[in-house]
RODO-2510 file (C-alpha; in nm, 4 decimals, decimal comma):
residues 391
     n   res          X          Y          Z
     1     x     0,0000     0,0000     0,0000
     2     x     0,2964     0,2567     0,0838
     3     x     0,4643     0,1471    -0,2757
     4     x     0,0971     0,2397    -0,4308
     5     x     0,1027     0,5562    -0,2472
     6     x     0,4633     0,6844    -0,3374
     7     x     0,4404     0,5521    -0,6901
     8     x     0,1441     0,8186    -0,7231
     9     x     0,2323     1,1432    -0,9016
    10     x     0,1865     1,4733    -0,7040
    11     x    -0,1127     1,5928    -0,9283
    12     x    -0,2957     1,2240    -0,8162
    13     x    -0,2226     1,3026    -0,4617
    14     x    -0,3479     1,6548    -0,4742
    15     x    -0,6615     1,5300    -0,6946
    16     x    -0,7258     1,2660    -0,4078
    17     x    -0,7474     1,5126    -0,1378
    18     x    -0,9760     1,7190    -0,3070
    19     x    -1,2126     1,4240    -0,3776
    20     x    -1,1809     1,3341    -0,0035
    21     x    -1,2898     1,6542     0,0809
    22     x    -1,5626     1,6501    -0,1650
    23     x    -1,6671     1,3352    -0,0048
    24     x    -1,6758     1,4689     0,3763
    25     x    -1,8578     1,7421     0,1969
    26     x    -2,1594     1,5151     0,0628
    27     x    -2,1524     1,2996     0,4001
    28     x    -2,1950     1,6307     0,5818
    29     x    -2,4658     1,8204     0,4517
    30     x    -2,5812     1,4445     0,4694
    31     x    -2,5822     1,4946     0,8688
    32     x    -2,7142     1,8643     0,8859
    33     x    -3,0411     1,7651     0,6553
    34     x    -3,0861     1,4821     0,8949
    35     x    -3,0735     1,6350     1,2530
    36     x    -3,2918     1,3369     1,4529
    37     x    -3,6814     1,4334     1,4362
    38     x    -3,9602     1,2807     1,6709
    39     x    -4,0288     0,9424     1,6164
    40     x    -4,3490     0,7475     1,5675
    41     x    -4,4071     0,5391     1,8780
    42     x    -4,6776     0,2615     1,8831
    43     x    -4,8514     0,3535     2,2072
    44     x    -5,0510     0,6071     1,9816
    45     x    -5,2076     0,3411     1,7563
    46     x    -5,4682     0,1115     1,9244
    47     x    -5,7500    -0,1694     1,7349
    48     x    -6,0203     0,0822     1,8530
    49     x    -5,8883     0,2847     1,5326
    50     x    -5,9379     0,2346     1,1678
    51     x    -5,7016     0,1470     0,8905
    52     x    -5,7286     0,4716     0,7377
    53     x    -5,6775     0,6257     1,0712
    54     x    -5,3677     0,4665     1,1120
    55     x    -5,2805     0,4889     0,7674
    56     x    -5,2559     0,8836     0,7332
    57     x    -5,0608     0,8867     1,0513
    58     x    -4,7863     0,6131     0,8926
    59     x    -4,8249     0,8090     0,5956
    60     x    -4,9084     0,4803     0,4267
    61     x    -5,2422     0,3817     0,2239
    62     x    -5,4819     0,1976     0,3746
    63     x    -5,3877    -0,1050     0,1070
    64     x    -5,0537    -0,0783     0,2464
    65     x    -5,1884    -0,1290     0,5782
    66     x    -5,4254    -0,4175     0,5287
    67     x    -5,1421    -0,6391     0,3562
    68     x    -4,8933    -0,5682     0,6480
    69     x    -5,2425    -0,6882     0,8877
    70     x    -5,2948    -1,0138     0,5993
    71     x    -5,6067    -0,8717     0,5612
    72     x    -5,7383    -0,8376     0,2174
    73     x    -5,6723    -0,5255     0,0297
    74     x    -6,0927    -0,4688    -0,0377
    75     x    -6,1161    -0,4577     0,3836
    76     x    -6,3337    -0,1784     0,5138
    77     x    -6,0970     0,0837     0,5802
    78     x    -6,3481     0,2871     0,8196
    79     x    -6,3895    -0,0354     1,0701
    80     x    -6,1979    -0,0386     1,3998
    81     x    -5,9575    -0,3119     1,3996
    82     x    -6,1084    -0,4713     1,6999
    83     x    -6,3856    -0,5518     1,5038
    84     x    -6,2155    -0,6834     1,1899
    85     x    -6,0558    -0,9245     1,4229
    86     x    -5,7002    -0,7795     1,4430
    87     x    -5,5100    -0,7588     1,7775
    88     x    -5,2878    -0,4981     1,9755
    89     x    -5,0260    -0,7383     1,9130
    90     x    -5,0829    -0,8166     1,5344
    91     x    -5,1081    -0,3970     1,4622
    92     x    -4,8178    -0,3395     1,7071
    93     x    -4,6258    -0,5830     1,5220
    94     x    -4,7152    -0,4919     1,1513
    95     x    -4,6444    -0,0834     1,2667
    96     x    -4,2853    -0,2126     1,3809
    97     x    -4,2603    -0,3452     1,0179
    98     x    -4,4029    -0,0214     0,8450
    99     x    -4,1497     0,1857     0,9998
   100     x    -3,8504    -0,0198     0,9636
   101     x    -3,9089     0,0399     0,5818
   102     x    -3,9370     0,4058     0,6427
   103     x    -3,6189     0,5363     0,4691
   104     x    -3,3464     0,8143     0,6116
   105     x    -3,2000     1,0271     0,3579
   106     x    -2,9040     1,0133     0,5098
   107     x    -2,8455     0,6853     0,3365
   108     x    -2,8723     0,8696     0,0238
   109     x    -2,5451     1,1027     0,0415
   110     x    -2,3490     0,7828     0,2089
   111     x    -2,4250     0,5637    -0,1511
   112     x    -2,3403     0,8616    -0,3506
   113     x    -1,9542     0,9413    -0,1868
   114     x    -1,8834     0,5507    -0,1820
   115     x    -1,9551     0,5638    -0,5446
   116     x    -1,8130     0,8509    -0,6174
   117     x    -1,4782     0,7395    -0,4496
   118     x    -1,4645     0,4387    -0,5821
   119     x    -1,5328     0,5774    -0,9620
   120     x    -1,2131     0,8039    -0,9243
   121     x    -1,0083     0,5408    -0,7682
   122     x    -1,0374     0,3371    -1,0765
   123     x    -1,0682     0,5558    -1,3145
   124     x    -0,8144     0,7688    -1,1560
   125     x    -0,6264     0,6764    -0,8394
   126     x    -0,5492     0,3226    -0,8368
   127     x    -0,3019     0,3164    -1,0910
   128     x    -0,0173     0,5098    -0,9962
   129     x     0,0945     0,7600    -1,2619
   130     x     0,4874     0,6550    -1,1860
   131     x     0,3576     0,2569    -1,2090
   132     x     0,5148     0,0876    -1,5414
   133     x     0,3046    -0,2053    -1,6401
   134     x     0,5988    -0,4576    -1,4616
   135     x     0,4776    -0,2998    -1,1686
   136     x     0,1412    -0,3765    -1,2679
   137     x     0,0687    -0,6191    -0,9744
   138     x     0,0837    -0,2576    -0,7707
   139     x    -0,2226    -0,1083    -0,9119
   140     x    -0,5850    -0,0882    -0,7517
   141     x    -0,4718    -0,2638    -0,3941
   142     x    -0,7381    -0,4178    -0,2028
   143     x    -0,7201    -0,1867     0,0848
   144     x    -0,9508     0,0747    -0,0185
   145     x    -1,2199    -0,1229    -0,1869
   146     x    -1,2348    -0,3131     0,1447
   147     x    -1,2724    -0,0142     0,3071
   148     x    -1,5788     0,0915     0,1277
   149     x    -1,7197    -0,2391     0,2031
   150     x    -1,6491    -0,2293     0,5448
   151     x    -1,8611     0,0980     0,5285
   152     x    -2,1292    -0,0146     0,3091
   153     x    -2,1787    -0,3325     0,5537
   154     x    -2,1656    -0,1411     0,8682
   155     x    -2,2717     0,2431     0,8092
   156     x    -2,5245     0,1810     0,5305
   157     x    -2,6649    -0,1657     0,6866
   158     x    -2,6363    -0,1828     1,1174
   159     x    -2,6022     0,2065     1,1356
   160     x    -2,8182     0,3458     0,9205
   161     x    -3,0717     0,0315     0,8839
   162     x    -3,2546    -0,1679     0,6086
   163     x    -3,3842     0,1139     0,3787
   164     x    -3,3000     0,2475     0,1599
   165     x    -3,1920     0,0123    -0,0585
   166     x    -3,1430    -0,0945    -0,4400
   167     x    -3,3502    -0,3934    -0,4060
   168     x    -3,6778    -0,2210    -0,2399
   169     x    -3,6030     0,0705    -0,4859
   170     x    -3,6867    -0,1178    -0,7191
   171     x    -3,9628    -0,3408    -0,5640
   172     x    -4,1609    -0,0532    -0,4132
   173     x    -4,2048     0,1141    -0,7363
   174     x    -4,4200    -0,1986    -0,8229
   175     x    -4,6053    -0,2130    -0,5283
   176     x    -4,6991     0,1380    -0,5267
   177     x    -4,8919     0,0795    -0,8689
   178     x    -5,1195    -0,1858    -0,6947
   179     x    -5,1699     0,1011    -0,3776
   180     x    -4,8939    -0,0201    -0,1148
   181     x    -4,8028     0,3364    -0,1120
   182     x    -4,9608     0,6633    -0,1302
   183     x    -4,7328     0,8181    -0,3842
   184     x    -4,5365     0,6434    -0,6560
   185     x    -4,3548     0,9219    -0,7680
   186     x    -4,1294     0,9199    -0,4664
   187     x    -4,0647     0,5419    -0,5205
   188     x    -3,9894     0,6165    -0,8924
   189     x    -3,7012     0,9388    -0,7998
   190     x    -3,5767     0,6532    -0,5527
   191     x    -3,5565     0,4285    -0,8111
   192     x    -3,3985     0,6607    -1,0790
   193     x    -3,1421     0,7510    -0,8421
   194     x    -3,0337     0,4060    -0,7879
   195     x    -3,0365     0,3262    -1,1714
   196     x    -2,7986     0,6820    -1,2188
   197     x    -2,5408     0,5191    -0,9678
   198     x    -2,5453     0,2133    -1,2024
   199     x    -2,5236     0,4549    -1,5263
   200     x    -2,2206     0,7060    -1,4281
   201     x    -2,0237     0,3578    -1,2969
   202     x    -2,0712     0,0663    -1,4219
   203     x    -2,2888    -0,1212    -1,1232
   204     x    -2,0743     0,0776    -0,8662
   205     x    -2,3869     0,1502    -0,6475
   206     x    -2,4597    -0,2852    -0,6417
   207     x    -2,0401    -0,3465    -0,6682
   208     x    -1,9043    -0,1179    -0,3805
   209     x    -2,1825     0,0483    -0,1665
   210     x    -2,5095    -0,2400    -0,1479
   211     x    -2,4688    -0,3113     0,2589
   212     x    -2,5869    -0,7337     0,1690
   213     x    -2,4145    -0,6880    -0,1812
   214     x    -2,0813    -0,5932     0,0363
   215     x    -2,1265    -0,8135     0,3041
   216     x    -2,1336    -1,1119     0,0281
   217     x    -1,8066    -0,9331    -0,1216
   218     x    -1,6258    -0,9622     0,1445
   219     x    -1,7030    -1,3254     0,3207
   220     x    -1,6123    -1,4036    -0,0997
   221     x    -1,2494    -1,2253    -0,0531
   222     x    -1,1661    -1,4201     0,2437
   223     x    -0,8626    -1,6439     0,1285
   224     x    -1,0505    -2,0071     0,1930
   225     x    -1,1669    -2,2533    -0,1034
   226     x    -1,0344    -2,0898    -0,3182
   227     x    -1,0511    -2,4165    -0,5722
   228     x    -1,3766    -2,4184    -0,5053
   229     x    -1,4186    -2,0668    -0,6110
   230     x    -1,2710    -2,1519    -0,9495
   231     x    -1,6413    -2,2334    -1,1127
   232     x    -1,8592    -1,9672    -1,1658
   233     x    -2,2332    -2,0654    -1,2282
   234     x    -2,3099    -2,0435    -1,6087
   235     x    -2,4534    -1,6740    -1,7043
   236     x    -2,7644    -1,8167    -1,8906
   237     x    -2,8556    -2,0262    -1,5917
   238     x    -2,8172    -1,7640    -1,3038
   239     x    -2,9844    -1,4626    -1,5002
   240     x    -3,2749    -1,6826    -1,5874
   241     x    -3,3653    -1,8063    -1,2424
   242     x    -3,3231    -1,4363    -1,1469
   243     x    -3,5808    -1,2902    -1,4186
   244     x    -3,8204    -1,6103    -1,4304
   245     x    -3,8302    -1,4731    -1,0309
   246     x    -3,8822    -1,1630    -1,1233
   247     x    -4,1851    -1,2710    -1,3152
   248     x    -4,2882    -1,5068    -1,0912
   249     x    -4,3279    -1,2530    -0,9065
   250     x    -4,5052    -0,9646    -1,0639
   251     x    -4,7629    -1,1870    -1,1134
   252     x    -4,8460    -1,2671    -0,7691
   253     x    -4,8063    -0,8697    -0,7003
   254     x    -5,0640    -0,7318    -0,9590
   255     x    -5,3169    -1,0690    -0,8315
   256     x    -5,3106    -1,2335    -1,1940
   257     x    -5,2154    -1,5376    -1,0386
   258     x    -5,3002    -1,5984    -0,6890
   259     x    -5,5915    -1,5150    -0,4671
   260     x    -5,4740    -1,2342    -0,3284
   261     x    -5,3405    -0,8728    -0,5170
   262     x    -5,0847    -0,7324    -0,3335
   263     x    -4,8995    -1,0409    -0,2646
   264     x    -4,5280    -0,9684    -0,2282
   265     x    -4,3043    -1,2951    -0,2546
   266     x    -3,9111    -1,0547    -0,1794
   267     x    -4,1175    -0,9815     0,1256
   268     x    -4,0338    -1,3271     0,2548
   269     x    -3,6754    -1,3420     0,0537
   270     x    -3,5271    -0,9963     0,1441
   271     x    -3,1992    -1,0330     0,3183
   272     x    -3,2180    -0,6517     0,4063
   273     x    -3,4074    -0,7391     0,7208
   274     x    -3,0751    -0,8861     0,8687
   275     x    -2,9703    -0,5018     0,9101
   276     x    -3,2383    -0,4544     1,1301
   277     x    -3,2177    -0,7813     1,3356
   278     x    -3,5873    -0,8035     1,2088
   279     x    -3,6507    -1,1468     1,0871
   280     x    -4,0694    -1,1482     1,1032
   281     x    -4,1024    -1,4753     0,9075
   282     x    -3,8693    -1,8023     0,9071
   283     x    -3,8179    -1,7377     0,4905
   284     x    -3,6018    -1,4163     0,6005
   285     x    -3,3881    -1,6117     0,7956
   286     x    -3,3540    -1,8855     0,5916
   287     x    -3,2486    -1,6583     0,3220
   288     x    -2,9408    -1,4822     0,4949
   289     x    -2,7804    -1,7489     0,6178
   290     x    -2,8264    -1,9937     0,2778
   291     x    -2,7265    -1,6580     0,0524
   292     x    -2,4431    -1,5961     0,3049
   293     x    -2,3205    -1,9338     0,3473
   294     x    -2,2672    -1,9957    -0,0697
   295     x    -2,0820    -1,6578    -0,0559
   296     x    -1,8007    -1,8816     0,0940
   297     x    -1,8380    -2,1006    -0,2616
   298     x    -1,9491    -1,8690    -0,5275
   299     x    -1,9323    -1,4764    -0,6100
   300     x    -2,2265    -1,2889    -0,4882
   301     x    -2,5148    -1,5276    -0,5232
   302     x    -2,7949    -1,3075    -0,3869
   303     x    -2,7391    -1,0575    -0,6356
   304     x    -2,7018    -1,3065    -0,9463
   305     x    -3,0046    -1,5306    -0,8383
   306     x    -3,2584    -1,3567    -0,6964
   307     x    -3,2228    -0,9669    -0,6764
   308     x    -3,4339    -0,7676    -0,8783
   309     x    -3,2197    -0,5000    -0,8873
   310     x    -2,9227    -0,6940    -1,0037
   311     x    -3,1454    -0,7601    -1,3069
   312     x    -3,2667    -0,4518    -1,3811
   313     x    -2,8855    -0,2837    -1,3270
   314     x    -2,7620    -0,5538    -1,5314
   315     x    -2,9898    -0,4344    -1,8109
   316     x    -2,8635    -0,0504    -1,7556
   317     x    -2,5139    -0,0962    -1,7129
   318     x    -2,5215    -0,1410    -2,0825
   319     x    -2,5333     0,2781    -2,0804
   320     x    -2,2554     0,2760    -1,8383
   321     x    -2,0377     0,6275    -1,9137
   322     x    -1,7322     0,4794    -1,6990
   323     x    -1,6845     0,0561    -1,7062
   324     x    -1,4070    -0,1473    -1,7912
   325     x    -1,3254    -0,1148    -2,1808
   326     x    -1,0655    -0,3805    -2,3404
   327     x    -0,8127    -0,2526    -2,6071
   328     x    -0,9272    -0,5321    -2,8804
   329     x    -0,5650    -0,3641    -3,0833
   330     x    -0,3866    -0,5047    -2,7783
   331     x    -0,5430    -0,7954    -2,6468
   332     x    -0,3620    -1,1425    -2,7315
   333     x    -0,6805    -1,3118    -2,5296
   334     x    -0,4342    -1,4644    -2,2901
   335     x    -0,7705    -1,5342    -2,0847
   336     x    -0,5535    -1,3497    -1,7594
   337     x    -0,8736    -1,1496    -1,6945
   338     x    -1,0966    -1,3935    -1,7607
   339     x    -0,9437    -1,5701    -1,5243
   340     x    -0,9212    -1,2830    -1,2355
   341     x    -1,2939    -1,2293    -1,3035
   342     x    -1,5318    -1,3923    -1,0354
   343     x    -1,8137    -1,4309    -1,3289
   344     x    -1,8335    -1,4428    -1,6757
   345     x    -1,8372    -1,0846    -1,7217
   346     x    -1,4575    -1,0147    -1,8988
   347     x    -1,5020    -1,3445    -2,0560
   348     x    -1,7951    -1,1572    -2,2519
   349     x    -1,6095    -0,8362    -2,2685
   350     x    -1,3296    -1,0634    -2,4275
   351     x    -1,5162    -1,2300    -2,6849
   352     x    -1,7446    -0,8756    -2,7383
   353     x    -2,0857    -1,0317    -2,6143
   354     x    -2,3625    -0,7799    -2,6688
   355     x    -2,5158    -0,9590    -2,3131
   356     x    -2,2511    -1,0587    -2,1140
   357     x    -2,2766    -1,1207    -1,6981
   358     x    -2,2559    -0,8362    -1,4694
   359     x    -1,9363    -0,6500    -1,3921
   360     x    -1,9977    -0,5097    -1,0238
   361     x    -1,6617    -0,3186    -1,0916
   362     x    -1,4839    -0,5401    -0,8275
   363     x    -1,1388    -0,4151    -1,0158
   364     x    -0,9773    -0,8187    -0,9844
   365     x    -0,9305    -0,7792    -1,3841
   366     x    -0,7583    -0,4233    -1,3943
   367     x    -0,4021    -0,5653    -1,3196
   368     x    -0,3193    -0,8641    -1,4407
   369     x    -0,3219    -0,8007    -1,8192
   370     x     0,0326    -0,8555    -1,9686
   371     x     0,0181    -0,5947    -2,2360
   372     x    -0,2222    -0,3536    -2,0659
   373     x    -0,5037    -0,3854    -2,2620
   374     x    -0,7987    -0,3673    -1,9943
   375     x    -0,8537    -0,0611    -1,8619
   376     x    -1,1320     0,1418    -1,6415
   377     x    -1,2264     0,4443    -1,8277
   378     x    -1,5231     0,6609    -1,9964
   379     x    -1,6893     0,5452    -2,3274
   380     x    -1,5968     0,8850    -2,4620
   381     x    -1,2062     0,7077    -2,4081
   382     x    -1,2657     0,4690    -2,6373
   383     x    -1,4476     0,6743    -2,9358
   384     x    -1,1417     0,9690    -2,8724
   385     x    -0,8825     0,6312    -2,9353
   386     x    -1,0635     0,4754    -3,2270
   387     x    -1,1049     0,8631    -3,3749
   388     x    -0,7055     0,8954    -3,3912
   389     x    -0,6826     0,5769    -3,5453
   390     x    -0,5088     0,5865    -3,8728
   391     x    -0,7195     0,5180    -4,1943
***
């Protein structure tokens, strides 16, 4: 790390700083827009109210309210809960549920400086201007991209809590177009922000600042089994369990299959919960410690089986500005990055799929080429190299 650090030019050092500062900069207006506010306690909420009584106060809709109750969604909404059957301990328990998905904005500023650190320390910092390429096994040390995990798992998950999140970003826009939610046009700016992390980085928001997509990252880096880490799933399979799901479950949501609209099956599969020690069904459980457990075998198997954001980013990282571009002038396809890569993603950047796996920007493939031809840059890199191209 000290070699790294000396073999980076003065103008890199002094660019650094200034992003650090940039990045306390974000984090702290993140801290003065979020000065702690009264909380919502449950004492206030009792079964001699209604749904929509509750409901305004939880600022959810009375839909929203009935699923958390497993009521259905057609329930009276003026009825005291008494009388619909519901007890202090079934509301108390469903309110505790409601408003560990209410989100902090904090969370917000914290995604965008991990991603913005960890776009200009590979497009920028972790290759030392003073590195030649037999020094090559120098660039992008671990140290910092563990870092930002270590933050992502701790700060964004146990410190901050469940939500926000890319995964429910992306679910609650769907579940506030069957009335979960009284206004989808905050689930859809949540959304969009997630997908613009994906689109100035290439999956930087899912690669370096996802709390469950980090902690995964990280149990995966630890140096055991590594033999067994040699086989990476096949693309086709993983990204078709993970959209048949996806499906699957859209269905269910919207009531065309199933008895009951509103029906949310990542309810019961979202390992999100674990960073609020809130695990309200067995399925939740289940799900961290399976999901966490073949993190030991294979690369982040939440995020290429099941999440729905992983599918949708996959889809969007195709607009990436900044990803990793291969030189196809310089390549010899030596298979050295294939090999680094923990999916099939520089295989397909290799063989110049149109659909290749996701890259979650992990960096394993930006050192290792012999003739430096893989390299972490803007599109606009590329078009400027292929425009000075002789004809």
């Amino acid at each position: 790390m000290y070699k790294w650090f000396s073999l980076s030019s003065t103008r890199q050092r002094s660019e650094m700083a200034a992003i650090m500062l940039i990045v306390a900069i974000i984090l702290g207006v993140g801290v003065v827009t979020n000065l702690p506010k009264e909380k919502t306690t449950l004492d206030i909420f009792t079964t001699d109210m209604s749904i929509r009584d509750i409901a305004t106060k939880l600022e959810v809709t009375g839909k929203g309210l009935a699923r958390e109750l497993a009521l259905p969604l057609n329930t009276p909404k003026k009825k005291p809960l008494g009388k619909l059957g519901i007890y202090q301990d079934q509301l108390d328990h469903a309110i505790e549920h409601i408003l560990s998905h209410r989100s902090t904005s904090l969370k917000y500023y914290v995604f965008a400086a991990i991603v913005l650190f960890g776009l200009t320390y590979l497009t920028r910092f972790g290759r030392p201007d003073n590195a030649s390429i037999s020094e090559r096994k120098l660039w992008y040390p671990r140290i910092p991209y563990i870092m930002c995990l270590l933050a992502a798992v701790l700060v964004c998950g146990f410190v901050l809590g469940k939500s926000p999140n890319p995964m429910e970003g992306t679910v609650k826009v769907f579940k506030s177009m069957v009335g979960l939610y009284p206004s989808i046009i905050s689930k859809v700016i949540a959304f969009i922000f997630f997908i613009a992390l994906v689109i100035i980085g290439n999956k930087l928001i899912c690669g370096w600042a996802c709390p469950f997509g980090a902690l995964q990252e990280l149990i995966y880096s630890l140096p055991i089994l590594r033999k067994v880490k040699q086989w990476k799933a096949p693309f086709w399979l993983t990204n078709t369990i993970r959209g048949g799901l996806f499906c699957v479950v859209l269905l269910f949501l919207f009531g065309i299959v199933g008895s009951r609209k509103g029906f949310v099956i990542y309810h019961y599969l979202n390992p999100f919960n674990l960073f609020n020690l809130d695990f309200d069904h067995w399925l939740i459980l289940l799900t961290v410690v399976v999901f966490l457990t073949l993190a030991f075998f294979t690369y982040r198997p939440f995020c290429q089986f099941i999440c729905p954001f992983g599918l949708v980013s996959w889809i969007a990282e195709k607009l990436s500005l900044y990803r990793v571009i291969i030189d196809e002038e310089k390549c010899t396809k030596c298979g050295a990055c294939i090999k680094a890569c923990p999916l099939h993603a520089a295989k397909g950047k290799v063989e110049n799929k149109i659909f290749s796996a996701d890259c979650f920007s992990c960096s394993r493939c930006l050192n290792v080429c012999p003739v430096d031809a893989i390299h972490y840059c803007s599109i606009w890199s590329k078009r400027k190299k292929a425009n000075k191209e002789p004809v």
